[in-house]
C-alpha angles and dihedrals in degrees: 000000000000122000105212109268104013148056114273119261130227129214112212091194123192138163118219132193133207114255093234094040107035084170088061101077132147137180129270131187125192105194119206133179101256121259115176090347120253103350096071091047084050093055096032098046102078092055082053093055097044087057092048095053089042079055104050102023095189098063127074119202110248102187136344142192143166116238128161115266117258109238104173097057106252111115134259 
């Protein structure tokens, strides 16, 4: 899936939850440029997500998953 004009991108989607309040969650995306489609978000994702929990040490990642990136504003 191609927009017109561009490389496809791919969400790499995940919830985190604070440490000290695992009920308070909310929803994150990290957007790339697709390469190999999925596969490479899948083995790339968790050293994402390490960074992002270096990053913002309060908050523990509940569930992730790679998706393409909607580009025509519906959502996914």
């Amino acid at each position: 899936m191609m927009p017109p004009g561009g490389a496809a991108m791919i969400e790499l989607f995940f919830i985190t939850c604070l440490a000290t309040a695992p009920d308070v969650c909310q929803p994150h995306s990290l957007l790339f440029e697709e390469r190999n489609g999925l596969f490479t978000c899948l083995l790339e994702g968790q050293n994402e997500l390490a960074r992002w929990v270096n990053a913002h040490p309060n908050d523990r990642v509940k569930e992730w998953k790679c998706r393409y990136a909607a580009t025509d504003g519906r959502k996914i």
